[in-house]
N, C-alpha and C positions, 0 to 999 in steps of 0.2 A: 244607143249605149255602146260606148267602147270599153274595154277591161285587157288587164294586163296580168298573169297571176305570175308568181316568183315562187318555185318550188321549194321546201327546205334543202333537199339536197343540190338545188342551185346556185346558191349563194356563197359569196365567197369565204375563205376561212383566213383566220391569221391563228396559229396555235405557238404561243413561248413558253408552254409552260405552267406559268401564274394565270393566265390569258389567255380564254377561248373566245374569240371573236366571230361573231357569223356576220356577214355583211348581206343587207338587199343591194346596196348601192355603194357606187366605188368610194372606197374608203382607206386611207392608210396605205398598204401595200397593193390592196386590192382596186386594179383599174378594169371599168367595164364598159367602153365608149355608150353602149346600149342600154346602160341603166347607172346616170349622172344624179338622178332627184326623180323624184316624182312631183311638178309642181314645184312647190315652194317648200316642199320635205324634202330636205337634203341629205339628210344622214339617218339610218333603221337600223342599228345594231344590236345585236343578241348576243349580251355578251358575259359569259362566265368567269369569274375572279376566284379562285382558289383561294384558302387560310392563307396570311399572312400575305398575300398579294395583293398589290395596288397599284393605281395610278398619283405618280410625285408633282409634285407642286408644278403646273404649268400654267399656261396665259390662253384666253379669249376673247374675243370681240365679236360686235354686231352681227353677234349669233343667239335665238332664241333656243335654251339646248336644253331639254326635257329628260329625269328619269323616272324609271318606274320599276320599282324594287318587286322582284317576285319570288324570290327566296334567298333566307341571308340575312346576316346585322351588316351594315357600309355606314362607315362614318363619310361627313362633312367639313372641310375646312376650306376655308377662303379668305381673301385681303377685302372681305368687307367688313373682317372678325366674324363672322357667323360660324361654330364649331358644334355640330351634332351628332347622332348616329341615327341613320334609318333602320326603318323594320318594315319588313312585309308588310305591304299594301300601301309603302309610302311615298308618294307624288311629289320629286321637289322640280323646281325647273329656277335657269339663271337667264335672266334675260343680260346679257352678257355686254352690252352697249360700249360704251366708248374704253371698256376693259377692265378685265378683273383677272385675278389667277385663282384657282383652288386645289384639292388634294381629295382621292379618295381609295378607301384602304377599306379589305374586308376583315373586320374586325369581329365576327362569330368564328364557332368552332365546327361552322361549314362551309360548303361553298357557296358564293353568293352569284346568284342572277340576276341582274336586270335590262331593261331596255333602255336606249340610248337613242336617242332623237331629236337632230339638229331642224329646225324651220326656221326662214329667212325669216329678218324683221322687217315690219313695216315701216319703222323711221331710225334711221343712223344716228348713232355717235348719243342716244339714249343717257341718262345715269345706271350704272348697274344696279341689279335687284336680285334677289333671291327671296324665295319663298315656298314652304314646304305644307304638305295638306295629307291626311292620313285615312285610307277608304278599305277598312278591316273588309275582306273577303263575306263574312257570316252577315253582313249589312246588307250586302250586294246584291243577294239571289233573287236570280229572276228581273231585275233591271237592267238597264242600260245609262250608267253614272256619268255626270261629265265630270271631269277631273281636271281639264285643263281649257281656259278659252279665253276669247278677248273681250271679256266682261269682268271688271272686275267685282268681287262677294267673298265672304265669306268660307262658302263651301267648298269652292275650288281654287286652284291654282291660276291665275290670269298673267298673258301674256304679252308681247308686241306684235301682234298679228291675227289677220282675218281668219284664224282658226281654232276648232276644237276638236278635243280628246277626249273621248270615253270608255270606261270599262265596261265588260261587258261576261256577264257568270250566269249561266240558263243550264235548267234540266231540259232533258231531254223531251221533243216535242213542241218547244217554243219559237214561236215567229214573233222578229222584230221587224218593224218598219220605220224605216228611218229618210227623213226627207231632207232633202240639201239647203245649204243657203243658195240661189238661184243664180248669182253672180258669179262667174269666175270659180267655178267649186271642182272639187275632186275628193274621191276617199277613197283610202287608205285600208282594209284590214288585215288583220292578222292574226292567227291563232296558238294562241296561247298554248291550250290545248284541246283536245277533241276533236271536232269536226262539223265543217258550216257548209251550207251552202247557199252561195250571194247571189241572186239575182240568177238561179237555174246553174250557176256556177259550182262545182265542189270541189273545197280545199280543207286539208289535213292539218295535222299538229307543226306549227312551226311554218308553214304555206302563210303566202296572203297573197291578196288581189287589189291592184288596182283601178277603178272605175271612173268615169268623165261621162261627157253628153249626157248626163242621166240627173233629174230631177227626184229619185226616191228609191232605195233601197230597201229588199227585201235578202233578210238574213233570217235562215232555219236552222234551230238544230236536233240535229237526226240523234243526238249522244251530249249527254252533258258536255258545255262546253266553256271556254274561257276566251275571250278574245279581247283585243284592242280596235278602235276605231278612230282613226284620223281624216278630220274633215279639213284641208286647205287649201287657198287660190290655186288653180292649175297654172296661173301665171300671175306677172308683173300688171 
């Protein structure tokens, strides 16, 4: 097994204001020759939007780009007409293909959180897609959800690529086990909050690790905890 952990107070910051940005991976202003992607996960932002702050209408492509709302109302708009507002616990993702642009504003009378994550597509120049899936925290306990993969159903979110996403909300004292797809795999976690420890590994609130050569993962938790876990190709 090889692993790689990324401290919260590691990572890069972009602060304007409107926008708190924590980066695992170079992004925006933030360049880190030593942590370009993990894999085929390109972009891991922790990113904070104050009232009345937002991101204005811009452009994307053949980019698979994942969010995950963790506190906050964030409206949706985009040139496919699709206009909504997310709420805590809500999973949209664009598979962003041959190009779309969108808008997103925090639109509650707090600050909103969520995670931000870019993974490369499996085939270019796609038709754009969106699509949004809703995973109430009080559902959760004691699971390990997938939220996002390359299957498409009903209950989750699916994608353009050989990976998935899951959430993860455990009391204190629970082990997961979690087994890879055997090809070309790597993962990803993160915490949300609390405290894990991966594979004899221990990592804190806003910490993640990530892990290769390993066919199966063991995750404990010592403290109620909240995490994300991203399973995707370590390469092309």
């Amino acid at each position: 097994m090889n692993y790689r952990i990324i401290r919260a107070a590691d990572r890069g910051l972009k602060d304007i204001g409107w926008l708190q940005s924590n980066f695992s991976f170079s992004f925006s202003s933030y360049h880190n020759p030593e942590r370009s992607g993990f894999g085929l996960l390109r972009v891991f932002n922790d990113d904070f939007v104050q009232r009345g702050g937002g991101f204005g209408l811009h452009a994307h492509s053949n980019m698979e780009i994942i969010s995950v709302l963790l506190s906050g109302r964030m409206n949706h708009k985009d040139s496919m007409g699709y206009s909504e507002v997310i709420e805590p616990g809500g999973v949209q993702i664009m598979s962003a293909g041959s190009g779309l642009r969108h808008e997103e504003h925090n639109v509650g009378d707090e600050e909103v959180n969520f995670l931000q994550i870019w993974i490369e597509p499996k085939l270019q120049n796609t038709t754009p897609r969106y699509q949004r899936r809703q995973f109430p925290e009080e559902k959760r306990r004691n699971q390990l959800v997938t939220i996002v993969s390359n299957e498409e159903g009903t209950a989750h979110c699916w994608i353009n690529q050989n990976a998935r996403l899951s959430l993860g909300y455990f009391e204190a004292g629970n082990t997961v086990e979690y087994s890879l797809n055997p090809l070309n795999k790597a993962v990803f976690v993160f915490v949300i909050d609390g405290q894990l420890t991966v594979n004899g590994q221990t990592i804190e609130k806003r910490d993640s690790i990530g892990l290769w050569d390993t066919d199966n993962v063991s995750i404990e938790c010592p403290a109620e905890s909240r995490f994300i876990l991203i399973e995707a190709p370590i390469n092309h």
